[in-house]
N, C-alpha and C positions, 0 to 999 in steps of 0.2 A: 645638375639639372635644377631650372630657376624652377620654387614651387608654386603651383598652381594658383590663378586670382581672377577675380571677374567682376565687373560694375554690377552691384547687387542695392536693392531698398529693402531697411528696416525702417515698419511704421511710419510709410511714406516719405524715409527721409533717402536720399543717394548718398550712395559711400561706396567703398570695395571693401570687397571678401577673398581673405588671403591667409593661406597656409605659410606658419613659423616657417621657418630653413633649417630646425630640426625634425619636424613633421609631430610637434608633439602641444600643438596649439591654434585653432584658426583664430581668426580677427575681425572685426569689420571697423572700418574708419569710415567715418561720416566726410563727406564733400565738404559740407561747412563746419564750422567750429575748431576746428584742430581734434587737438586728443582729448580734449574732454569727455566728448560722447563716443571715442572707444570700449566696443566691446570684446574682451577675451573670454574664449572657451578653451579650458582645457580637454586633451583628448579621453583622458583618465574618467572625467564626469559624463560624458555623453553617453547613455544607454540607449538611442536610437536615433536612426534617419531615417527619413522621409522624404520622396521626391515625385511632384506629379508624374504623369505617365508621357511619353512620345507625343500621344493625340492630342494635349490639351494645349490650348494658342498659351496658356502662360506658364512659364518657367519657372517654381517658388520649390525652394528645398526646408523643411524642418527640421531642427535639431533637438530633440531631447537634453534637457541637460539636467543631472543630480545635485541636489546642493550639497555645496560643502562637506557643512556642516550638520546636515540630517539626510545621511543616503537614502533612509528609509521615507521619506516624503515623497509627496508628488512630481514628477519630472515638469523643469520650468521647459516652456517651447520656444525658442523662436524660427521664425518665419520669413526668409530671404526671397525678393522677388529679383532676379538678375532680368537687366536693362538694358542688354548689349544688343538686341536685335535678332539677327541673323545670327551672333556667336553665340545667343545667350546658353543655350542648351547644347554646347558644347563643353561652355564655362563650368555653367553645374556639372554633367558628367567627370569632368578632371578632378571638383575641385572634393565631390562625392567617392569619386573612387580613390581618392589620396585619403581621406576621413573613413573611410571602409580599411584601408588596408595598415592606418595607422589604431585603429581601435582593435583592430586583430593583432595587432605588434603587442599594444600592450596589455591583452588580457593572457597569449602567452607569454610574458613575460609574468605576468601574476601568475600565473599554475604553475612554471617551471622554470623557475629563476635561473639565468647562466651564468656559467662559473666564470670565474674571474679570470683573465690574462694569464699567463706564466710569463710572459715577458717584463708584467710587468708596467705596463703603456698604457691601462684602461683597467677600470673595474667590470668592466660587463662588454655584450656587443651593442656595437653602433646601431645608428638608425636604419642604417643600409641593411645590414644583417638581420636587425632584428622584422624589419617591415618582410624580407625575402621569406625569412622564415614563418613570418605568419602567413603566408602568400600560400608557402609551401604545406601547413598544416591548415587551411581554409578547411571549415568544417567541422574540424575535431572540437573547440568550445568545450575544452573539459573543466568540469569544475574541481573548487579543491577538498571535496569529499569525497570525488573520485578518485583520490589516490588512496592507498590503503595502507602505506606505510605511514602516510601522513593522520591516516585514523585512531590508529593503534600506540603512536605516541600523543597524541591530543590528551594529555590529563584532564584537562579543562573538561573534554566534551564528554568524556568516559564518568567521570563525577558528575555532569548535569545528568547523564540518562541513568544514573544509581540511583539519585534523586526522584526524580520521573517512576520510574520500576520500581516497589518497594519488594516485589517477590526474586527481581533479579538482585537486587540490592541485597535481600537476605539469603540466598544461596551466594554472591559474591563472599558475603562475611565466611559465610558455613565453611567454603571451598578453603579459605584464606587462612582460617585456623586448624585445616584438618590437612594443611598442604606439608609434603615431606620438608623435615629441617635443610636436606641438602638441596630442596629448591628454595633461589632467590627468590624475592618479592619482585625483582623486574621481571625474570624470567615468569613465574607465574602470570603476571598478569599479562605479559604476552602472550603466553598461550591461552589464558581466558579468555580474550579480544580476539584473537585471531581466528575465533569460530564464531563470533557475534559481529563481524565485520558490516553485517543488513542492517542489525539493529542500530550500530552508531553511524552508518548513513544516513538510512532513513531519520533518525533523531536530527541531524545536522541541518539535512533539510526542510525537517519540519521548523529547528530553531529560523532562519533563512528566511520563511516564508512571515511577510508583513502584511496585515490586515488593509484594505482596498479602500475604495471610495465606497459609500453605503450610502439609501438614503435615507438620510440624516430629518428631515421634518417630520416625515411618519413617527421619528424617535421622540419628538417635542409631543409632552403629554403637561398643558399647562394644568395646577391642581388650585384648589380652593381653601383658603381655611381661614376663619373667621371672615366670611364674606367677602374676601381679598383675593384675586388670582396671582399664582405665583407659579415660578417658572426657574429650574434652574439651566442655565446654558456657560458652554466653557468656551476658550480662546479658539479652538480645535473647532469645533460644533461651526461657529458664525465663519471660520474658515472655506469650511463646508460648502456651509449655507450660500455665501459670495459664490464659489466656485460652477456648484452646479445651478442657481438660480441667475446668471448677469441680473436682473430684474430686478430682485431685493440686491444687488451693491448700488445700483444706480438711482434707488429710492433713497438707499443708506444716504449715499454720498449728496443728494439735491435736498435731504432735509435733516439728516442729523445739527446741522451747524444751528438749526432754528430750534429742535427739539435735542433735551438731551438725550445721552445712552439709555437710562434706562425707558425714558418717556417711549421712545421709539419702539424699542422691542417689548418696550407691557400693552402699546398697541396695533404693533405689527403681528403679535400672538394672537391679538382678539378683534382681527381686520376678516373682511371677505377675501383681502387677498393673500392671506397664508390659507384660507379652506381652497383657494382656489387652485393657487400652485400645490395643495396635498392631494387632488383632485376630486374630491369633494362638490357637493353641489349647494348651490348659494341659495338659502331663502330667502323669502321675505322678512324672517322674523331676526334674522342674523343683524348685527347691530352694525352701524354705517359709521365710515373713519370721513371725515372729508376732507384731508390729506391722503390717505392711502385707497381711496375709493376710485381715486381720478386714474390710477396706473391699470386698473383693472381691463382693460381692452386694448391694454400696452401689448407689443412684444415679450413672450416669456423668456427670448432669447437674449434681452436687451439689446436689442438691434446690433448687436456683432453680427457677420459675415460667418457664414457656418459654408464648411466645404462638406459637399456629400457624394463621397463615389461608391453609387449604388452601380455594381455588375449589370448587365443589361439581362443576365437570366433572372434575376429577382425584381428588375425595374418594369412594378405594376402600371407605373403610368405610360411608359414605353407600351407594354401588353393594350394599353385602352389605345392609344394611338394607331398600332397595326390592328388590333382585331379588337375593334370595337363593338359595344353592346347595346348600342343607343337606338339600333331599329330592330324592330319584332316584339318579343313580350320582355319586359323586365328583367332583371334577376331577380332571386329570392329576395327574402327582407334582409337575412343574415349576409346578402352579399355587396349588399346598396351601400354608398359613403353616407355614413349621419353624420350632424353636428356637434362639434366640440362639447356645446353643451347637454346635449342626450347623456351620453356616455362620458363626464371627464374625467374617470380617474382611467380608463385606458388610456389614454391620448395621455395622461400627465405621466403615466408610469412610462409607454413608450419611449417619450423624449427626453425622461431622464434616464431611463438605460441605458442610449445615446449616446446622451450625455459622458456617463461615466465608462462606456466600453470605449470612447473615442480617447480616454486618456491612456488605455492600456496597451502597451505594447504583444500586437500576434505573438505564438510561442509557434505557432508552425509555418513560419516562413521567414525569409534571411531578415533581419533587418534593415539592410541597405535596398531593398525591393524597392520598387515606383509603387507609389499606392496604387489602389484602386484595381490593380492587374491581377488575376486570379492562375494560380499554377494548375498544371495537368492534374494532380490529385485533388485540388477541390473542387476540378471542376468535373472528373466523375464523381465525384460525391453529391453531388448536385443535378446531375442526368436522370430525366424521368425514366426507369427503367424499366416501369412497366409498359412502357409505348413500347420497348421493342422486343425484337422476333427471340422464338427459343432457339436458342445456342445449342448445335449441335455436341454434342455428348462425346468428348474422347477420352475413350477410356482404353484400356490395356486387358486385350484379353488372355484371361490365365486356363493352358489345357492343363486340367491334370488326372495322370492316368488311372492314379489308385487314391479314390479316396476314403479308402473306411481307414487307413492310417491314421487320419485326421481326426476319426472319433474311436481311436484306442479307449482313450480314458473310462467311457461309455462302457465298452468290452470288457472291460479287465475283470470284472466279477463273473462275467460268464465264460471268460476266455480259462481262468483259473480251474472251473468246475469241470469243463470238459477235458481239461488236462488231467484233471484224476479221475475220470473215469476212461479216458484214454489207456492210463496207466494200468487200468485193470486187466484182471486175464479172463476172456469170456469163456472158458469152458468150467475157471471155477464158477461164473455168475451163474451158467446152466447149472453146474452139480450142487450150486446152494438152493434155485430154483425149484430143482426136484426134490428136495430133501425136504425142503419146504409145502409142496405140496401132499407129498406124501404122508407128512406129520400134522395136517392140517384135515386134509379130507380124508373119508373115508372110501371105502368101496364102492359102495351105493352113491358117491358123489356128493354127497351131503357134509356139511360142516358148521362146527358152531361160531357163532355170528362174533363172538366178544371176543374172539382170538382173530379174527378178521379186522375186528374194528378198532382193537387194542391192544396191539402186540403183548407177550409176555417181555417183564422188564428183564429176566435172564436172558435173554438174546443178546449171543454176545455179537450177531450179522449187524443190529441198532446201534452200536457204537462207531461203528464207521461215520465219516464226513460223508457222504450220500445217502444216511437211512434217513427215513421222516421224522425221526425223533432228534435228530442234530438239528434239524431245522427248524422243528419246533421249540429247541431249544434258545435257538440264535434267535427267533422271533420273538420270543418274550422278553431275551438281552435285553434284544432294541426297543422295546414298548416300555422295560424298564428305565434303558438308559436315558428314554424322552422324557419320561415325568417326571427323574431327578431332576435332566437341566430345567425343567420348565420351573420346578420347584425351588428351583436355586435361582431362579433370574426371580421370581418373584420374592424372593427373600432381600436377592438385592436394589429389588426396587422401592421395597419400603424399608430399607438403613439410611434413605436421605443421601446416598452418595458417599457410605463413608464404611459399607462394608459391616458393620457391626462395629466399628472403632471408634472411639470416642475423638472428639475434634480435635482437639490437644494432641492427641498420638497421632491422628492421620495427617495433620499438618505435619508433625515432623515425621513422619513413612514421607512423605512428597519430598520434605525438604532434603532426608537422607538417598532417597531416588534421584534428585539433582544433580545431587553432589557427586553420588557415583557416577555417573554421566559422563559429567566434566572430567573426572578421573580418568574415566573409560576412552573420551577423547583425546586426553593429552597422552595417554599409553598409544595407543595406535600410531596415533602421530609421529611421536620419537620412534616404535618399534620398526615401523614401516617405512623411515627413513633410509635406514639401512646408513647412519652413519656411524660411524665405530664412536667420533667424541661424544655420542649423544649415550655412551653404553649407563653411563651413573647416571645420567636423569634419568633412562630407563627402570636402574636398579630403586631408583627410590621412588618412582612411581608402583611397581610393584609393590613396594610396601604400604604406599597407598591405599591399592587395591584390598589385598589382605585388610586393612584398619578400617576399611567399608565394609567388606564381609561381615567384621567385627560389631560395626555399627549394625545393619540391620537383621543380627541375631541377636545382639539388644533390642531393638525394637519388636521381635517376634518374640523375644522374652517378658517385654514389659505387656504388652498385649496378651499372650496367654494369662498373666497374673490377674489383668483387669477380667478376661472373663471367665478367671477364676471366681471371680468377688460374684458375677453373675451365677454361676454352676450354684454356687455355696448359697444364694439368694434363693432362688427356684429349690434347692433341696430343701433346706430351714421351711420354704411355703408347706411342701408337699406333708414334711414330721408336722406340723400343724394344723395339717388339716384333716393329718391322719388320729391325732391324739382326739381333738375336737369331736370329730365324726367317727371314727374308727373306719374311713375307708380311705383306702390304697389311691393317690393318684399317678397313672401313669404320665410320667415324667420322660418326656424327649430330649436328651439334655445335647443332643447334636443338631436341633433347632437353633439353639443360641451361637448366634453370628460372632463373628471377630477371633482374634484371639490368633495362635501360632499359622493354623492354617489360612486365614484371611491373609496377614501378611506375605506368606510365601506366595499365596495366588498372585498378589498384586505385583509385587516382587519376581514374580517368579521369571522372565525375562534378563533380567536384568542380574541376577545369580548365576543364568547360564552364558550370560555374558563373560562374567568376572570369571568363571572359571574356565571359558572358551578364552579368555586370555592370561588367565595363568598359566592352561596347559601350551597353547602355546610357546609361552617366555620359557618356561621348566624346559621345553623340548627343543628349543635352538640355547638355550644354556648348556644341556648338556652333549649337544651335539658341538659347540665350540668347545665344549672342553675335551670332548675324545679328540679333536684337531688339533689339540698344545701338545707339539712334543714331548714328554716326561724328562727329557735330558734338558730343558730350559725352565725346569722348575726346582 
């Protein structure tokens, strides 16, 4: 199949535009000149197209292209207008949908390189194949941080985000010196990685992502010193400045050759027309260029050709045209068109946002799209929705038959209580009843108040779970149990965060918490495997675990020591204040935070961890070993 080609003009000149016969380069050759004014593009550089839409009488496709030699720069554009007539807009679709499906060839081939021949005949697939296959995979545009085995061996990128993270960095060290001898150092770090797999994405795309177009004048702060204004600007900056101003290149260009570099920009800083393109408003008292004064009612576009395809839902001047506002009363002030000069820094900031969103390629639609066209999803995203009517409600109705099930939980205190009284036998409750009466009142009916009011504490009927004095007892538990916690959350609200432990220790409590961690994940992992080779990495992760144990009863050991130093501080106050005064002070010495139990609290997850998996390990150990025959040992 001959490849696709079509009478196309760059910059007013005629030439044709033609696809290589590998599919891995367009061209355009000019009418006149020969090859001189050939243009190649390769397909590798091209990060976008662009093609007007069906409705518009002209035909012009754009191409994105990256340079060379700085991907990270701005995509150069050009701009084909094909001149076939009646074929032209066949031409572009052929010569677009060959440049779509060869861009797609080779960014799969960038993510998942194919293997080589066995015969022997080729080092990779052909064009055919490879263009099929990307035909075949349209859509999928996976990048190469989406692979994960391709993460996990990245040395490179695993050292930049060590770098980056100094707390990951120093649990990485911690882990690495505290790892069993009979784990490798590759193997470790694969299992380190392979639970941080978010981490070194995200980091890759963050490295990935390159700094935009800005604007750049608002950044120009010229300064003063010794009377002199001064200014400093870089190659980058007047790059800029050319790109998003046409206006200042086209002053550059008509008067630098008469003024030189610097003359120019130490008066184009302190012109009316850099306050004007900042959008700024111009006084009287503002100093006058009479070279740079004359541009000022210039085009800010520098009369280039600006293509605008405003959607017809957002196109206001479309809205004046159908429903106009010209007769009856006004609009408000805030809805009236003012002049450029009332307001210019809207208008300046407008046009250069413009400006600079016009060089960015969409992320949410294909690249190959016809401009100007708007898909299904943006265009509900854009429907006034509160014009219309309410949407009928379907919902799923649920019968259900019993529902105090549903609030068991609620029950369970009192569902318990009527179970033990359930459980009683009502004729002894009558025969303690009367007994009770009988011992309380007398004849005449009459009885004394304080044995009504206040049971005697020998009653052995009050020790029961239903007497009022069990209740009264559990009620105080709980009034106590409250004003511990409240007491203890206040204590640990003024430790600063740190429990009563000094920084130095609490830092390593965190760092040794880590570390188990990581321990704790790589055991699961092999445990849960269930693969028999994996049984010694097991066994020496075990031993791990155990050396973490070890670690954080040192650390509950060195922390009772510190507030020991405290205990012994607070006692030495009290003998001296006793000697001093001769009175007693009472001393709380379980007021004083940190120390064996702070650790354990903080810890204390994390211990029943380690031993929810030792017992574990211990119990399919020894259940593999009752399964070894004794005749094969």
């Amino acid at each position: 199949m001959a490849p696709p080609s079509g009478s196309a003009a760059y910059k007013k000149k005629d030439g044709t535009l033609t696809m290589s016969s590998d599919r891995q380069s367009v061209s355009w050759i000019p009418a006149a000149g020969g090859a001189s004014g050939t243009i190649t593009i390769s397909v590798t550089q091209i990060s976008n197209l662009q093609q007007t839409p069906a409705s518009s009488p002209k035909v012009m496709l754009k191409i994105f292209v990256l340079p060379p030699n700085d991907p990270s720069a701005a995509p150069e554009q050009y701009i084909f207008s094909f001149t076939a007539g009646a074929t032209a807009r066949a031409e572009a679709d052929a010569i677009k949908d060959a440049l779509s499906a060869a861009i797609q060839a080779a960014k799969s081939a960038q993510a998942t390189p194919g293997p080589a021949t066995a015969n022997g005949e080729g080092g990779g697939m052909s064009a055919a194949m490879a263009m099929a296959s990307a035909v075949s995979s349209a859509g999928a545009g996976k990048h190469w941080w989406d692979d994960d085995k391709r993460l996990r061996t990245d040395v490179e990128l695993q050292q930049s985000l060590l770098k980056v993270d100094a707390n990951l960095q120093k649990m990485f060290m911690e882990s690495l010196h505290t790892k069993p001898d009979t784990l490798s150092a590759g193997q470790f770090m694969s299992q380190f990685w392979s639970t941080r797999l978010h981490l070194l994405r995200a980091h890759a795309i963050e490295r990935s992502q390159t700094r935009g177009s800005y604007n750049v004048l608002s950044t120009m702060k010229p300064r003063t010193e010794d009377n002199v204004t001064k200014l400093n600007i870089s190659k980058e900056q007047i790059q800029l400045i050319f790109a998003q101003h046409p206006l200042v290149k086209r002053v550059y260009d008509e008067n630098v050759p008469k003024l030189s570099e610097s003359q120019f920009w130490s008066r184009f800083f302190q012109s009316r027309l850099f306050k004007k393109l900042r959008g700024e408003r111009i006084s009287d008292a503002d100093a006058t260029d009479a070279i740079l004064d004359k541009y000022l009612k210039a085009d800010e576009s520098g009369n280039l050709p600006r293509e605008i395809n405003v959607p017809h839902f957002l196109d206001l001047e479309g809205n004046e045209v159908n429903n106009s506002q010209r007769r009856g009363n006004r609009p408000d002030i805030d809805m009236r068109p003012s002049a450029v000069e009332k307001v210019p820094i809207i208008r300046t900031l407008n046009s250069l946002s413009e400006k600079i969103m016009a060089n960015v390629a969409p992320a949410d639609r294909v690249a190959s799209a016809p401009v100007g066209k708007i898909d299904d999803g943006t265009y509900d995203e854009l429907q006034l929705r509160d014009l219309r009517g309410e949407e009928a409600q379907n919902r799923i109705k649920l019968n259900i038959q019993d529902q105090s099930r549903f609030f068991s939980a609620a029950k369970f205190a009192e569902d318990e209580r009527n179970r033990q009284l359930a459980q009683q036998d009502p004729e002894q409750i009558l025969q303690d009843l009367r007994t009770s009466i009988a011992r309380n009142f007398h004849g005449d009916g009459s009885a004394p108040l304080g044995k009504l009011v206040d049971p005697d504490d020998d009653d052995d009927d009050e020790d029961s779970k239903t007497s009022s004095r069990h209740h009264r007892h559990l009620a105080s538990t709980q009034i106590l149990d409250v004003i511990k916690d409240r007491r203890t959350q206040a204590q640990t609200a003024s430790d600063a965060d740190t429990f009563g432990l000094t920084s130095a220790l609490y830092d390593r409590l965190t760092l040794t918490h880590a570390t188990t961690t990581e321990f704790l994940h790589q055991f699961w992992q092999a445990f849960l495997s269930g693969n028999p080779d994996r049984a010694s990495e097991v066994a020496s992760l075990v031993e791990s675990l155990n050396r973490a144990m070890e670690r954080i009863n040192a650390v509950a050991t060195d922390a009772e020591a510190e507030r020991q130093v405290e205990v012994n501080k607070v006692k030495q106050h009290a003998r001296e204040v006793l000697q001093a005064t001769g009175k007693r002070l009472r001393v709380n010495l379980d007021s004083i935070p940190g120390g064996e139990q702070a650790v354990k609290r903080l810890l204390g997850p994390t211990i029943r961890a380690l031993d929810t998996a030792l017992t574990r390990y211990k119990g399919a150990l020894a259940e593999e070993t009752k399964n070894i025959d004794p005749s094969n040992t």
